[in-house]
N, C-alpha and C positions, 0 to 999 in steps of 0.2 A: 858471350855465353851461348853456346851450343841450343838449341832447340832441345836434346835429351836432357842436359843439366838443367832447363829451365823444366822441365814436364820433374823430374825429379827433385828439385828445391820445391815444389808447387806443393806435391803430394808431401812433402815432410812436413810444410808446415802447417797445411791443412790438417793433417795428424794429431797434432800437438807433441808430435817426437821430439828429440833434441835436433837442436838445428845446428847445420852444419860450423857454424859460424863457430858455437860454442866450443869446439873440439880445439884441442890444441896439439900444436904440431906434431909433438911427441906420440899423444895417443891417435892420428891421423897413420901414422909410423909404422904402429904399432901390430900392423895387418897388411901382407904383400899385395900388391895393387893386380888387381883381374885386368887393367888394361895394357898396360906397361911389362907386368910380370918382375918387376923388381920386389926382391924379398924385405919381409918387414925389418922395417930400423934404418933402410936407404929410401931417398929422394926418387921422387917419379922422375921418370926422360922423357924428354920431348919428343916430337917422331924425328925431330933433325937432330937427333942425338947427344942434345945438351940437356942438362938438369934443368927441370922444373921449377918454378918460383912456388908453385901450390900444387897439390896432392890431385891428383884427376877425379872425379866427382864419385865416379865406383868405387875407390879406394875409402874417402871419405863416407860413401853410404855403408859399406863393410864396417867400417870402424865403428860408425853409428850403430850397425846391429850387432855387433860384436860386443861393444860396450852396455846396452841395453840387454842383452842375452845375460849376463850376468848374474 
């Protein structure tokens, strides 16, 4: 884990927001990722140009205030 992702898990849970963990894949999805730029409902890419096993950590914070925006 990245130095950012870890400053960003820190602040969420300090928060008491919803934690990343909780989100599932689908609503992770569900909002096109600021890093990658892939649109919502597709898989992140990795920078070597294969699919991602998990959502890049912006995606998932998007999704978090997207979903909490509600």
């Amino acid at each position: 884990m990245c130095k950012i992702e870890r400053i960003c898990v820190g602040i969420l849970n300090q928060s008491g927001q919803m934690r990343k963990e909780e989100l599932a894949r689908k609503q992770m999805s569900s909002v096109p990722c600021p890093t990658c730029g892939v649109a919502a409902g597709k898989r992140c890419i990795s920078y070597s140009g294969g699919l991602r096993f998990e959502a890049h950590v912006a995606r998932k914070l998007s999704a978090i205030e997207a979903l909490e925006g509600k």
